[in-house]
C-alpha positions as protocol buffer text, in pm:
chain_id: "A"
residue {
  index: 1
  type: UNK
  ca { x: 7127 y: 5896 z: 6588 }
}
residue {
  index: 2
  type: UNK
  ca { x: 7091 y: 6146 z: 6875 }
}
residue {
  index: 3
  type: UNK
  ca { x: 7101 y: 6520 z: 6733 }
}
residue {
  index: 4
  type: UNK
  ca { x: 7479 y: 6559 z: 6895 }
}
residue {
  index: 5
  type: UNK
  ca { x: 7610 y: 6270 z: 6706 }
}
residue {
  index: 6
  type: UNK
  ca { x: 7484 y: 6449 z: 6394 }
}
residue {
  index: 7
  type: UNK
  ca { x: 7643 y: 6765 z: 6462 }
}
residue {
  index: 8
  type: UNK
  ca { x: 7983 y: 6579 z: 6547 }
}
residue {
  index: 9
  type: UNK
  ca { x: 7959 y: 6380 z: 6193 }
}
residue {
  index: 10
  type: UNK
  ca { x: 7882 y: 6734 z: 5994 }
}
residue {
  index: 11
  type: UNK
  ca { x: 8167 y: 6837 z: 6176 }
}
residue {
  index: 12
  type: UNK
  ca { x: 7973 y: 7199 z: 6228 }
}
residue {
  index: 13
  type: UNK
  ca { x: 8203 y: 7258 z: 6531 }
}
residue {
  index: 14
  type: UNK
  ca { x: 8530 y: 7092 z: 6415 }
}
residue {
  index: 15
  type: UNK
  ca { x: 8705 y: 7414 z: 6427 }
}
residue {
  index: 16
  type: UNK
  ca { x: 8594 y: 7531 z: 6794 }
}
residue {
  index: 17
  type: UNK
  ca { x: 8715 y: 7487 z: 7097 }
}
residue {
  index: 18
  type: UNK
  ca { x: 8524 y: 7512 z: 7475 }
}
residue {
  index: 19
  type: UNK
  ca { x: 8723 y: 7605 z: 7792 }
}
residue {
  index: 20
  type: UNK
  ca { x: 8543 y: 7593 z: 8104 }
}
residue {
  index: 21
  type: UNK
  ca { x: 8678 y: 7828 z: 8376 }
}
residue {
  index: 22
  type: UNK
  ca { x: 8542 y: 7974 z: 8698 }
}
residue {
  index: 23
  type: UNK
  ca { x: 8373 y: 8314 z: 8585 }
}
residue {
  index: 24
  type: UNK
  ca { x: 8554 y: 8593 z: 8715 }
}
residue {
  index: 25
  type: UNK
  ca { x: 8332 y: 8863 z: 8907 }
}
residue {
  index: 26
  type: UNK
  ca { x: 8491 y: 9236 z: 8817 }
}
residue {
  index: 27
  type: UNK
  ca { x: 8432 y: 9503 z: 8779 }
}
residue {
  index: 28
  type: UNK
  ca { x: 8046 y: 9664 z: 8944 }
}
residue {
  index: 29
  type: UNK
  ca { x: 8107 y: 9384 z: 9236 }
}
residue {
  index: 30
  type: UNK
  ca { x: 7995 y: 9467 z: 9551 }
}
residue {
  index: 31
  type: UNK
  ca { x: 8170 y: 9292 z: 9834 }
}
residue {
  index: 32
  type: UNK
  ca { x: 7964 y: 9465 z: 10141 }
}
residue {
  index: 33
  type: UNK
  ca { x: 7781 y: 9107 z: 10156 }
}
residue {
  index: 34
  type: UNK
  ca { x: 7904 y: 8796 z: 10363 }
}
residue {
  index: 35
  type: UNK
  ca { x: 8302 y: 8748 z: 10383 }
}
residue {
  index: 36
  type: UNK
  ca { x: 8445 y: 8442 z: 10360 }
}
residue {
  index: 37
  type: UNK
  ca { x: 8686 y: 8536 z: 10639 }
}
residue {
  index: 38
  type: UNK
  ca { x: 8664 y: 8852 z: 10824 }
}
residue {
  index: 39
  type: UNK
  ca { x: 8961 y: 8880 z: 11044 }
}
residue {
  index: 40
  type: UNK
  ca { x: 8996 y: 9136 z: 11313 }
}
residue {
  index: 41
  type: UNK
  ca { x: 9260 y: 9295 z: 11201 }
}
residue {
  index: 42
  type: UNK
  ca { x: 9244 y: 9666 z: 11219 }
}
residue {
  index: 43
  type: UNK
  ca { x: 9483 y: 9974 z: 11137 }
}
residue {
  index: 44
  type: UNK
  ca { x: 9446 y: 10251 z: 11357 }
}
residue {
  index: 45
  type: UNK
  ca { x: 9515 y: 10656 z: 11275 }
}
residue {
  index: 46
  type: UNK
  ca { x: 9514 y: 10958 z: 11433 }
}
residue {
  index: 47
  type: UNK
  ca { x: 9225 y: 11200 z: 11459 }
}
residue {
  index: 48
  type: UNK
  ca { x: 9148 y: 11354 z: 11089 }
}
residue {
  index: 49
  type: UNK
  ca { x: 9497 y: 11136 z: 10917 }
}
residue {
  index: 50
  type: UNK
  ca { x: 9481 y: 10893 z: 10658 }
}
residue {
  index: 51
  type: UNK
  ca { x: 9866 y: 10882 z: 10745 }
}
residue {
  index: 52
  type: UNK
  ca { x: 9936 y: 10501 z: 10857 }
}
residue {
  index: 53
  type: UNK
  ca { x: 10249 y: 10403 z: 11064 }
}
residue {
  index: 54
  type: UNK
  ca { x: 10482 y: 10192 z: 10828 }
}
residue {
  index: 55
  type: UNK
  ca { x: 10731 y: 10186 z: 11141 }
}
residue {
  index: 56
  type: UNK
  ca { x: 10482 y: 10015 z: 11363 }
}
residue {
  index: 57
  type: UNK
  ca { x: 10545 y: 9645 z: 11398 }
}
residue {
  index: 58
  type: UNK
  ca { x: 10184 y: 9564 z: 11450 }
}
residue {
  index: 59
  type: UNK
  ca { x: 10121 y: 9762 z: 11137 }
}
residue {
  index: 60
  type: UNK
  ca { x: 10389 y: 9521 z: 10940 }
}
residue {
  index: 61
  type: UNK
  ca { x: 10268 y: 9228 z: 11074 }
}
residue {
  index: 62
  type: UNK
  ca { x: 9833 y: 9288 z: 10963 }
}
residue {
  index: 63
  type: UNK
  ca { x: 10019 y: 9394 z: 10613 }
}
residue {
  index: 64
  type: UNK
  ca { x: 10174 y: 9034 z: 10642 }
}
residue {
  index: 65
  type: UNK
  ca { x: 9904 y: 8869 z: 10689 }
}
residue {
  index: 66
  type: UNK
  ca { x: 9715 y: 9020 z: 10427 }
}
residue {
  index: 67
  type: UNK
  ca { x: 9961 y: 8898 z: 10192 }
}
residue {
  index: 68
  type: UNK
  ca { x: 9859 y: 8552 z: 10348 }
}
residue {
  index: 69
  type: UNK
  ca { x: 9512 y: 8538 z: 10279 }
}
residue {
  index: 70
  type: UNK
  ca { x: 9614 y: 8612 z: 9873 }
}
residue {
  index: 71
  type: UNK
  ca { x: 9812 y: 8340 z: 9925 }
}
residue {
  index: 72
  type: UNK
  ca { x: 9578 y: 8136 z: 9987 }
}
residue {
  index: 73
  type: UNK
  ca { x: 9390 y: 8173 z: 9705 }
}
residue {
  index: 74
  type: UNK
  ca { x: 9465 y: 8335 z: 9359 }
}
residue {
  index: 75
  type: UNK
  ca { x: 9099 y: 8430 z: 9277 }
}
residue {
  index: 76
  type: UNK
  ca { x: 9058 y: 8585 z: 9640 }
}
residue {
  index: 77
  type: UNK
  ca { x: 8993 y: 8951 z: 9712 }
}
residue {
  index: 78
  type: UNK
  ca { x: 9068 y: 9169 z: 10034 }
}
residue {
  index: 79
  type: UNK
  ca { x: 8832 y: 9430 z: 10108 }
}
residue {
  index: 80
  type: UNK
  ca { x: 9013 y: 9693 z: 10326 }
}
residue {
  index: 81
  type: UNK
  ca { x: 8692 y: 9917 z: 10482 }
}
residue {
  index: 82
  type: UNK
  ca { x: 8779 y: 10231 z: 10603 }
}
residue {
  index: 83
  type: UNK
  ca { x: 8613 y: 10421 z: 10928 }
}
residue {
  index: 84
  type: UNK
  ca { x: 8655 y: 10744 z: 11072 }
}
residue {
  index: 85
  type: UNK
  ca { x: 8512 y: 10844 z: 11467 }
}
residue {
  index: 86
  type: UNK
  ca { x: 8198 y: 11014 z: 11564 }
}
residue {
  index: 87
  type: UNK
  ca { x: 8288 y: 11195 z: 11853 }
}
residue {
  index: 88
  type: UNK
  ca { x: 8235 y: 11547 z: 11658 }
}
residue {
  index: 89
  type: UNK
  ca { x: 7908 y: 11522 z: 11529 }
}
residue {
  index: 90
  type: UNK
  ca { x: 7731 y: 11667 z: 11817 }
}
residue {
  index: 91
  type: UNK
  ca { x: 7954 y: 11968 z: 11769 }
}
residue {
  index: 92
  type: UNK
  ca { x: 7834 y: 12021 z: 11401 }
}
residue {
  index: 93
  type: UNK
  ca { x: 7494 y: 11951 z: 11465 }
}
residue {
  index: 94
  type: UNK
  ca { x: 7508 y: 12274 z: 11726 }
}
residue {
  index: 95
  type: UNK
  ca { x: 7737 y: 12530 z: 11467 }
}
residue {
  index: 96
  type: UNK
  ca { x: 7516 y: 12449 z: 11169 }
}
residue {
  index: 97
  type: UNK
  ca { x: 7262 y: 12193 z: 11177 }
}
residue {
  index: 98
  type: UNK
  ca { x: 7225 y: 11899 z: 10999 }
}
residue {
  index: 99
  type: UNK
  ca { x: 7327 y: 12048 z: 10661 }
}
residue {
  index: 100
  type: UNK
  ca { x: 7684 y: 12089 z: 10833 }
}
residue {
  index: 101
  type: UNK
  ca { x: 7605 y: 11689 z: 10987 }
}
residue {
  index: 102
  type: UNK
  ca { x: 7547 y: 11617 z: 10644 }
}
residue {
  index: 103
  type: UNK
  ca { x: 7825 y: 11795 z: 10476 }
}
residue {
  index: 104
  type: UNK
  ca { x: 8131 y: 11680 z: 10731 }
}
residue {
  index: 105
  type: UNK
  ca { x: 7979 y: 11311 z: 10667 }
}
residue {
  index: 106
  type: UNK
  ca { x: 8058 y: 11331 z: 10289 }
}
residue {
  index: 107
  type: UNK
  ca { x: 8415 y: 11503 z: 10418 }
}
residue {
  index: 108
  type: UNK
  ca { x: 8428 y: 11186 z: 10668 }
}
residue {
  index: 109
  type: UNK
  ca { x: 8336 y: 10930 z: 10381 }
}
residue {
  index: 110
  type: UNK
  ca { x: 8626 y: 11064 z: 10173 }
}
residue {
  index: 111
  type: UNK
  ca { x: 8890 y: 11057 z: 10449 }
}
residue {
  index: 112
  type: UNK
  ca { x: 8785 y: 10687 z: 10512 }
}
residue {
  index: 113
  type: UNK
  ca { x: 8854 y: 10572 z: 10210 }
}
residue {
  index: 114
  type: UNK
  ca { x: 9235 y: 10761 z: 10203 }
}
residue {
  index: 115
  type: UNK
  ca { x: 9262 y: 10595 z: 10518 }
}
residue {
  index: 116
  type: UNK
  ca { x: 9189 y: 10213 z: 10292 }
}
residue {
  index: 117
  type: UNK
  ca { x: 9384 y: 10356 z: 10015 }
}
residue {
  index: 118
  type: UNK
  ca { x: 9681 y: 10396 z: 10277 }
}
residue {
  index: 119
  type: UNK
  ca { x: 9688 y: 10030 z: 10390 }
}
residue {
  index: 120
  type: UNK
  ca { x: 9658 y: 9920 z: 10032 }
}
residue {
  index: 121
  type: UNK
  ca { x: 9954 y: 10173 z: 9932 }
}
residue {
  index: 122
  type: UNK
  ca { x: 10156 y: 10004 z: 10232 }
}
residue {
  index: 123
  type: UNK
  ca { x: 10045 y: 9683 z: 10116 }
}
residue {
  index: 124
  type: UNK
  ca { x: 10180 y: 9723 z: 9743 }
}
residue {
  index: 125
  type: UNK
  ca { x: 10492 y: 9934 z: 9845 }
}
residue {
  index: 126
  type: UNK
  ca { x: 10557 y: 9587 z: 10102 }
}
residue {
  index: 127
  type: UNK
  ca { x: 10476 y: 9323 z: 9818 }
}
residue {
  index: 128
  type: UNK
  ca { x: 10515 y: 9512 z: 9484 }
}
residue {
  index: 129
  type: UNK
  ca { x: 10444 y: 9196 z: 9288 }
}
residue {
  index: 130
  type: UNK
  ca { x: 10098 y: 9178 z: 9477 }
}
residue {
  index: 131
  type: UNK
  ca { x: 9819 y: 9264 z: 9181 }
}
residue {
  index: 132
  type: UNK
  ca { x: 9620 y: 9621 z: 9265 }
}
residue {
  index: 133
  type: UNK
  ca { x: 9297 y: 9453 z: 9139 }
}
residue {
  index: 134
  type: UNK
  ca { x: 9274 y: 9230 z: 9422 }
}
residue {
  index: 135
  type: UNK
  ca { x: 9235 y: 9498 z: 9678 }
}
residue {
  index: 136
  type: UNK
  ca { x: 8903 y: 9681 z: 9692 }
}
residue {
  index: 137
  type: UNK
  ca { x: 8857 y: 9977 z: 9911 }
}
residue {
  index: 138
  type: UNK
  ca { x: 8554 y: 10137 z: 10041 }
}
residue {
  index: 139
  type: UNK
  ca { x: 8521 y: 10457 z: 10327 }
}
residue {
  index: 140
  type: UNK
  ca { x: 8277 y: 10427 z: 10546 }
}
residue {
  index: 141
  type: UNK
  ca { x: 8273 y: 10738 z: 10725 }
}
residue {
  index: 142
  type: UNK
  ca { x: 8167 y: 10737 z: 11064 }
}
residue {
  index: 143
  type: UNK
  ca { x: 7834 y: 10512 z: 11007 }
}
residue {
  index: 144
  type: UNK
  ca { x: 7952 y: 10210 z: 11180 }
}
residue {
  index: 145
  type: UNK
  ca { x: 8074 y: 10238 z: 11484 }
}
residue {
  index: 146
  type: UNK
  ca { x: 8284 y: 9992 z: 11652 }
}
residue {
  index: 147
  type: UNK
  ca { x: 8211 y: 10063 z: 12012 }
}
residue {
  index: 148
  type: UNK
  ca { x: 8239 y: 10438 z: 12205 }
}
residue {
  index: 149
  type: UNK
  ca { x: 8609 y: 10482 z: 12154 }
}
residue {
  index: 150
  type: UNK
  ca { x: 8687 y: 10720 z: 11930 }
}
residue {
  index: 151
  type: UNK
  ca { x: 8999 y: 10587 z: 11872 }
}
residue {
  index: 152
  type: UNK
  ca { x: 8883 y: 10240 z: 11811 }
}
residue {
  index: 153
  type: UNK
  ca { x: 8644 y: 10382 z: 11530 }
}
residue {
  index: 154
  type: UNK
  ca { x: 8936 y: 10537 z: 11334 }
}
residue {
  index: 155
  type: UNK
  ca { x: 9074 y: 10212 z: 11188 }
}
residue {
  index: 156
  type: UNK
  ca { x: 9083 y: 9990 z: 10857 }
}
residue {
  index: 157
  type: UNK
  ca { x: 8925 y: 9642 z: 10868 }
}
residue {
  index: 158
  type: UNK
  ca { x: 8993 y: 9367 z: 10640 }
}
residue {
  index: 159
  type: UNK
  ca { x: 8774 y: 9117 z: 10472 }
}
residue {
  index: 160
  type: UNK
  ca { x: 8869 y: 8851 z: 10306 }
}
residue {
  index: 161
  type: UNK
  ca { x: 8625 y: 8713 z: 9980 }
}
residue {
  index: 162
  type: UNK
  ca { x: 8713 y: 8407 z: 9722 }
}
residue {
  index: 163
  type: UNK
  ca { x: 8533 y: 8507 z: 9393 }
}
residue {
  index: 164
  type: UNK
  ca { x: 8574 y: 8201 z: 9227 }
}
């Protein structure tokens, strides 16, 4: 008699039951690794706003198709990454040094991540039954660059991750 068939006849276990279930990463997760999808999509601003244009139709139509990727899949997760430009950074390194470099890019950090929290307000006020938990936000300040525009650095980009 094998040692689960003696188990099963005590009848230790009778009582309990086993579910198995994909295991659900919350919480401390950090989603700066390898998207499953990361779709150009990008919100722009203007210079030092986190204010995003609901009247835009281009705006409407990135929120729409954020709803789409949750669609997809019910354990998925959009990462909206926030950016500010560089183009003043020069200018504080001359008034104060790096001490006022380093002190604007904490300021910078902080307005990226109003400028996430924007699209993800935009995106709930759209689709109010749309669950806060599956939107993570993170500011990036002015650390990466998408090109020399300064107006193509002050955006939101989306990533897309499946976390079960």
């Amino acid at each position: 008699m094998s040692a689960l068939q003696a188990l099963k006849d005590q009848a230790e276990f009778a009582k309990q039951t086993v579910a198995i279930a994909p295991i659900k990463t919350r919480g401390n997760v950090s989603l700066e690794g390898d998207a499953l999808l990361s779709k150009d999509i990008r919100f722009f601003f203007e210079p030092n706003s986190s204010v995003l244009d609901q009247a835009a139709a281009q705006n409407q139509g990135y929120l729409d198709t954020i709803k789409g990727f949750l669609q997809v899949s019910p354990g998925s997760v959009v990462l909206l990454r926030g950016h500010v430009d560089n183009a003043r950074v020069p200018e504080f390194e001359q008034q104060g040094g790096q001490a006022l470099v380093r002190s604007m890019a904490l300021n910078a950090m902080a307005l990226s991540r109003q400028r996430a929290e924007a699209v993800r307000d935009a995106l709930l006020k759209k689709f109010p039954g749309l669950a806060k938990d599956r939107i993570e936000l993170v500011g990036r300040g002015w650390e990466e660059p998408a090109g020399t525009d300064s107006d193509q650095n002050r955006r939101v980009e989306v990533q897309w991750f499946t976390l079960e």
